[in-house]
Every structure is written in structure tokens, then in C-alpha cells.
C-alpha positions as CSV (number, residue, x, y, z in Angstrom):
1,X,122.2,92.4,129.1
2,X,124.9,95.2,129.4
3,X,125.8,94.8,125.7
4,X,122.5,94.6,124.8
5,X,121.4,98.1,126.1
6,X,124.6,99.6,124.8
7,X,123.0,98.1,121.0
8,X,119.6,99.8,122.0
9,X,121.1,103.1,123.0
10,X,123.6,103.4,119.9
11,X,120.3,102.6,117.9
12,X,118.8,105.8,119.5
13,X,121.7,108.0,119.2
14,X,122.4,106.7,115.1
15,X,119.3,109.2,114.7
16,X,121.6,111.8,113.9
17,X,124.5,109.1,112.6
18,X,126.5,109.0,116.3
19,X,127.8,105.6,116.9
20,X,127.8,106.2,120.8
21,X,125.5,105.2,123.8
22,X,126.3,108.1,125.8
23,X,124.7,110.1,123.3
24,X,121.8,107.9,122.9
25,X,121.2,108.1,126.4
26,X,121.0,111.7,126.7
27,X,118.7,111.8,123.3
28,X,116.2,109.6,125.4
29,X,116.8,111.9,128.3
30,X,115.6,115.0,125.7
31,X,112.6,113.3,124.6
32,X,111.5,111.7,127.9
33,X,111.8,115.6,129.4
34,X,109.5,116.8,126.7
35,X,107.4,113.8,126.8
36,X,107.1,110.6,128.7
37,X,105.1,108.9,126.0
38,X,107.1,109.4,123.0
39,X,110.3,108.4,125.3
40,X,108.3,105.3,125.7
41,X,107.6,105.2,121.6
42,X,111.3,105.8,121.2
43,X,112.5,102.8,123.2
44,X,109.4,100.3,121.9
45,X,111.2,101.4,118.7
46,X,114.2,100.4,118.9
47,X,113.9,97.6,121.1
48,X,111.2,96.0,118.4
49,X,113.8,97.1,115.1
50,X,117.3,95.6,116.8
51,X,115.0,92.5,117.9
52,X,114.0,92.0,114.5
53,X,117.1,92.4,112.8
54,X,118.8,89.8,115.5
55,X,116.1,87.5,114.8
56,X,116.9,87.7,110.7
57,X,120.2,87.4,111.3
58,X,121.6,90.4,109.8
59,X,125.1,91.6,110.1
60,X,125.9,91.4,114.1
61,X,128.6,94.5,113.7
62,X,126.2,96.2,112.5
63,X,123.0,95.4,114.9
64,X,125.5,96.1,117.9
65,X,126.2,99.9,116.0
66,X,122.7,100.6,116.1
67,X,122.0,100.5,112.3
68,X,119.0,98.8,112.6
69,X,117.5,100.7,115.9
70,X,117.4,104.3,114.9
71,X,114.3,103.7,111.9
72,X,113.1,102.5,114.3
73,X,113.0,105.2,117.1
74,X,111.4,107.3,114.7
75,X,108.9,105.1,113.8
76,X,108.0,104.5,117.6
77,X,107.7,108.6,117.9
78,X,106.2,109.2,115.0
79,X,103.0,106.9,115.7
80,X,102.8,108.5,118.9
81,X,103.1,112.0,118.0
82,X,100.3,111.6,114.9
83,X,97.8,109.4,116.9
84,X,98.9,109.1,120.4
85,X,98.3,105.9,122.6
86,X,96.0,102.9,122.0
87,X,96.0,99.8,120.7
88,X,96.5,100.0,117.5
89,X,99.5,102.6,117.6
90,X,101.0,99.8,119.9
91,X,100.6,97.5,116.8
92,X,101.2,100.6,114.5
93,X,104.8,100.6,116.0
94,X,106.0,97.5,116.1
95,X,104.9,96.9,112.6
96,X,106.5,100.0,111.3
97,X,109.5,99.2,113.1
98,X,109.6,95.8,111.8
99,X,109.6,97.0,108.5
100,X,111.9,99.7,108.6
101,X,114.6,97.1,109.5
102,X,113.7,95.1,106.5
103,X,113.9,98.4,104.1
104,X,117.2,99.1,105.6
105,X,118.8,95.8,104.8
106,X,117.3,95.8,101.4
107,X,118.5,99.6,101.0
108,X,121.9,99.7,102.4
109,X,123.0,97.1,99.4
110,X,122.6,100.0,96.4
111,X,122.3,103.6,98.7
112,X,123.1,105.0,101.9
113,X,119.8,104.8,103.4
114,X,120.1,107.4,106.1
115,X,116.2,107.8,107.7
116,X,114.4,106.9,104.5
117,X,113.6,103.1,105.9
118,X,111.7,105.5,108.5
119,X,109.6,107.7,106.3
120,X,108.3,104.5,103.7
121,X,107.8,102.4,107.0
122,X,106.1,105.3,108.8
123,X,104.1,106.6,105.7
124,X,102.9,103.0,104.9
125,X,101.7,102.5,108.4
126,X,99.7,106.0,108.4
127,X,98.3,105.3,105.4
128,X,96.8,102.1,106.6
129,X,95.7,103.8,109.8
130,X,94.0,106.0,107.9
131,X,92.7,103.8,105.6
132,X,90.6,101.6,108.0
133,X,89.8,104.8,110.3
134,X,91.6,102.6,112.9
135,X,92.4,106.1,114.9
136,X,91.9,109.7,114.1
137,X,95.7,112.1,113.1
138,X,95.8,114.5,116.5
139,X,96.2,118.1,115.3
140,X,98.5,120.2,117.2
141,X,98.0,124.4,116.0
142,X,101.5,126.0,115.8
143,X,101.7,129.0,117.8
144,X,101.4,132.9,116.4
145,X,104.4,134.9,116.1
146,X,105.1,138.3,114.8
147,X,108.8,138.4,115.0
148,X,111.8,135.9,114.7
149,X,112.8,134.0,117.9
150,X,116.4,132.8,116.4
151,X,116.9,131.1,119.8
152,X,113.8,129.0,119.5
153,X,114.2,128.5,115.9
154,X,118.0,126.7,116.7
155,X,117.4,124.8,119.6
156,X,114.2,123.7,118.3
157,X,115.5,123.0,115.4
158,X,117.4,120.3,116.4
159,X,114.4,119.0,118.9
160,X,112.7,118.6,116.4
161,X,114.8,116.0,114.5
162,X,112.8,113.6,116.8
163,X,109.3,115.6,116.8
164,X,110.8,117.5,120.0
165,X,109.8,120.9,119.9
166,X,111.2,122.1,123.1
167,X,114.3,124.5,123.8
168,X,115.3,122.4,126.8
169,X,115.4,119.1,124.7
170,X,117.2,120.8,121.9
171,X,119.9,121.8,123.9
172,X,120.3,118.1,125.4
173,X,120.1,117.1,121.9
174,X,122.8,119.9,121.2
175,X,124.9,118.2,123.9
176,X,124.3,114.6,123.3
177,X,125.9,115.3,120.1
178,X,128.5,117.0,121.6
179,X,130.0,114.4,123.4
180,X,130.3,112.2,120.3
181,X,131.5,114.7,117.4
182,X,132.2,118.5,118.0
183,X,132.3,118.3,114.1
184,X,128.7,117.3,114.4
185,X,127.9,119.5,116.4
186,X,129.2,122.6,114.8
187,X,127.1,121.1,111.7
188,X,123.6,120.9,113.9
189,X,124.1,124.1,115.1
190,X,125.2,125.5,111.5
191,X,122.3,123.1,109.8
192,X,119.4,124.9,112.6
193,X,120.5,128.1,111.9
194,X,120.9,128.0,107.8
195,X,117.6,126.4,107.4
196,X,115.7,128.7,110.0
197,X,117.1,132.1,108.3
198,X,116.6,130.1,105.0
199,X,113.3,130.1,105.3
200,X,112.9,133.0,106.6
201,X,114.4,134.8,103.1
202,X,112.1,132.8,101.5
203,X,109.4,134.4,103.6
204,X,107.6,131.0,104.6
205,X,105.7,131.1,107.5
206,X,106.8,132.4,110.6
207,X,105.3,130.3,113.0
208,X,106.8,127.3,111.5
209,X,110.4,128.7,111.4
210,X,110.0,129.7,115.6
211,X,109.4,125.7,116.4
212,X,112.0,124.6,114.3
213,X,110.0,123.1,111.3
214,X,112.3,124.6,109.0
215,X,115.4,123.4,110.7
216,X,115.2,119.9,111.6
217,X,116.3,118.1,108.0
218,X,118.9,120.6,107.5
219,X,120.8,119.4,111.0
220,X,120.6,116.3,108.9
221,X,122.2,117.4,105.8
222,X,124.7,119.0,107.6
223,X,125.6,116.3,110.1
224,X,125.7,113.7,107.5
225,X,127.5,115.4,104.8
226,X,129.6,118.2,106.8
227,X,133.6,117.8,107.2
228,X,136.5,120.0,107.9
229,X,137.2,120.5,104.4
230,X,135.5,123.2,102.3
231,X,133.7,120.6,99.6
232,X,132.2,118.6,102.6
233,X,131.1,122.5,103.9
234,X,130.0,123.3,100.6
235,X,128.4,120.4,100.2
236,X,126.6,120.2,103.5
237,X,125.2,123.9,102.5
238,X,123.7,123.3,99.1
239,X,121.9,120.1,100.8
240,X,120.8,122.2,103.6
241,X,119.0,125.0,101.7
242,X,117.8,122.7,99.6
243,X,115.7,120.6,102.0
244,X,114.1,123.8,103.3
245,X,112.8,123.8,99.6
246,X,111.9,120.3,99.3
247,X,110.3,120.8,102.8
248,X,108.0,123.7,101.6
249,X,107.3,122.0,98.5
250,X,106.2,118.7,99.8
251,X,104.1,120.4,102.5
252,X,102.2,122.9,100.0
253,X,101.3,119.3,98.1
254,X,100.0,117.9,101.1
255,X,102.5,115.4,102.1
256,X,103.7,114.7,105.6
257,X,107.5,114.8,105.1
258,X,109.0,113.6,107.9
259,X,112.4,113.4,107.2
260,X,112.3,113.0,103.4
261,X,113.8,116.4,102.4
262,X,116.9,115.3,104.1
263,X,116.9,112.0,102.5
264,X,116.4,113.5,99.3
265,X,118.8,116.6,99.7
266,X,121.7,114.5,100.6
267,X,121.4,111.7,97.6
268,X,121.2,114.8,95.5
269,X,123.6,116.2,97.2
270,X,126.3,112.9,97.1
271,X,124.8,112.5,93.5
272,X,126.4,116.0,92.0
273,X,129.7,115.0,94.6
274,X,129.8,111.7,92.4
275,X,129.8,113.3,88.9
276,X,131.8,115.8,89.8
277,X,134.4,113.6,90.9
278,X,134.3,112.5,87.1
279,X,134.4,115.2,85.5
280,X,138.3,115.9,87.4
């Protein structure tokens, strides 16, 4: 039981690629201070992805690293924070989660998948929610701002990485990383900050940079492709600025982007890395 709970709480902190319970634990203590429910939606999550990948026996070393958990922590969040709380969320989330775990395995053969099992399992599942009006999308109006709020726009930032967007949780989250990887957490922090002022030179909305919308896929990028060295800085900076783009660009189209722009930033991103290495 022990192990078992160390599996579910790497598969919670492998949101943001940290192969440590510790860290998972104080992720869950973030959400669950910002909101009980989607604490709940996180652990239904992971519990029903890890169970799933057990019960198709894949990889064991990689179950017990929380590979196959962390889609779906998203997935059980994501649900919740679009539609709240019924039956068919319930059902919504373990379907999504399911799923996810089979994208992942099916992925991880040809690409790192990083969260994009999360965004085809969460974008098929709202589609069919929508589809059969099974439960309306909850809208939630983004505050007005007249002036920047770079303290907000950090912390939040990295809240919202899980669909936090709370200073308090952000600095858990901030912390929960710490404890793993100071080198990932220099990279959130750098990641928040580059894509909040980012945006903000490309004069998109205020509002949305304050809460951290702007912010969130670049502590991604910069988490999963940020080292010591200068290419990995580099690196980790064109993938940032880019997502805010991809972000921005997605949104004006109507899509719900979840974590795409990081997904799509950092292939591009290890993409140029690979023909470059070529071309040397």
C-alpha cells in the first residue's frame, strides 16, 4: 500500500517531469488549498491512469515513476474545472484518464510525449460532452486590471500549470519543485516570468497575463528543456516565447489549448536541437 501511494504521488508530481513523491504531495497540497474538488479530480486521476496501466501490463519501472499518472491528473482537473461535479464528469474522468494512459504508451515508442496524451484525451472527452449536451462548459470572467501585477503573473504562472490560479498554490508549487530540482526550479521561475513579460511586449491582454495564462506552458518549456549549459538555456528560451505565441494563436482560433503550446514548442524546439546537431 506504501509503494503504491509513493506510484500515485510520483504520478502527480511527473506534471512538471519530477520523479519524487515529496513533490507530488505538496502539488496535491497546492491544489487541494485552492480547491477541494479539483484535489479530489487530481487523485481520481491518477489513481484511475496508474490502475489502468497496471492492469495492461505496461512497463512496472515505469508505472512505479509515475509515467502513466500525471495525464492523468490533468485530465481529472481538467473535467472538473470546465464542467464541475456530476455524474457524467465522474465518468468523463475516468474515461479520459483511461485513455490518456493508452496514448502515452502508444506515444512514448516514436516521441517524448510530455502532456500531449492529456490534451487529445481531454479534448476528445469535451468534445463528446459537448456533443450530447451531457453538461454545460462553466465560464469563469478573468478579472480587470489596469496595470501589471508581476508578482501575480509568476506565482500564478506556475499555479496554473494545473488550472491553479492562486498565489498561495503557486508558491507551493514553486516549493514542491524545489525540493526535487533547484535547476527546475530556477527554470519555472525563469519560464513564469519570460512568458508573462512576453506577452506583455506583445501587448495581449492584461487580464490574462495577471492570472498567469500566459505563463503556465512556458514553466513547461523551460522545466523540460532547461540545463546548466547555455544550448539547454537557449533552447529552453526560444520554446518559451514561442508557446506564448502558439498560446495566443490557438486561443484567437477558438481552441482550448490546455497544454498544447508547450507540447508543440518543445518538439519544435528538440526538432531544430536534432538538425542542428547534424549540421556539426
Amino acid at each position: 500500500m506504501r509503494d503504491y501511494i509513493k506510484t500515485i504521488l510520483r504520478g502527480v508530481g511527473q506534471v512538471m517531469l519530477q520523479n519524487n513523491a515529496l513533490t507530488g504531495l505538496l502539488f496535491l497540497a497546492g491544489i487541494f488549498y485552492n480547491s477541494w474538488l479539483m484535489g479530489l479530480g487530481a487523485v481520481m486521476g491518477t489513481i484511475v491512469s496508474t490502475f489502468f496501466a497496471k492492469s495492461l501490463k505496461y512497463p512496472k519501472e515505469d508505472i512505479e515513476d509515475g509515467l502513466y499518472g500525471f495525464n492523468g491528473t490533468l485530465v481529472g482537473i481538467a473535467i472538473l474545472f470546465f464542467f464541475g461535479i456530476n455524474i457524467f464528469t465522474v465518468l468523463a474522468i475516468i474515461v479520459g484518464a483511461a485513455l490518456s494512459t493508452i496514448i502515452m504508451q502508444a506515444m512514448e515508442k516514436r516521441v517524448p510525449a510530455f502532456t500531449a496524451p492529456f490534451v487529445v484525451s481531454t479534448w476528445v472527452v469535451m468534445l463528446g460532452i459537448t456533443i450530447f449536451n451531457l453538461t454545460p462548459l462553466l465560464s469563469s470572467p478573468l478579472p480587470q486590471n489596469s496595470s501589471l501585477d508581476l508578482f501575480s503573473t509568476v506565482s500564478m504562472g506556475v499555479g496554473q500549470v494545473m488550472f491553479q490560479g492562486n498565489v498561495v498554490t503557486g508558491i507551493l508549487f514553486l516549493l514542491a519543485i524545489l525540493v526535487s530540482s533547484r535547476v527546475a526550479f530556477a527554470y519555472a521561475l525563469f519560464g513564469s516570468l519570460l512568458g508573462g513579460l512576453s506577452a506583455l511586449l506583445l501587448t495581449l491582454p492584461l487580464n490574462a497575463i495577471n492570472v498567469g495564462l500566459f505563463g503556465y506552458n512556458a514553466v513547461l518549456c523551460g522545466i523540460a528543456l532547461g540545463t546548466k549549459k547555455w544550448n539547454g538555456f537557449i533552447l529552453a528560451t526560444f520554446a518559451t516565447i514561442l508557446s506564448v505565441l502558439l498560446n495566443y494563436w490557438l486561443g484567437r482560433v477558438g481552441v482550448i489549448t490546455l497544454t498544447a503550446p508547450f507540447v508543440m514548442a518543445t518538439w519544435m524546439a528538440l526538432f531544430l536541437k536534432s538538425k542542428l546537431k547534424e549540421k556539426i
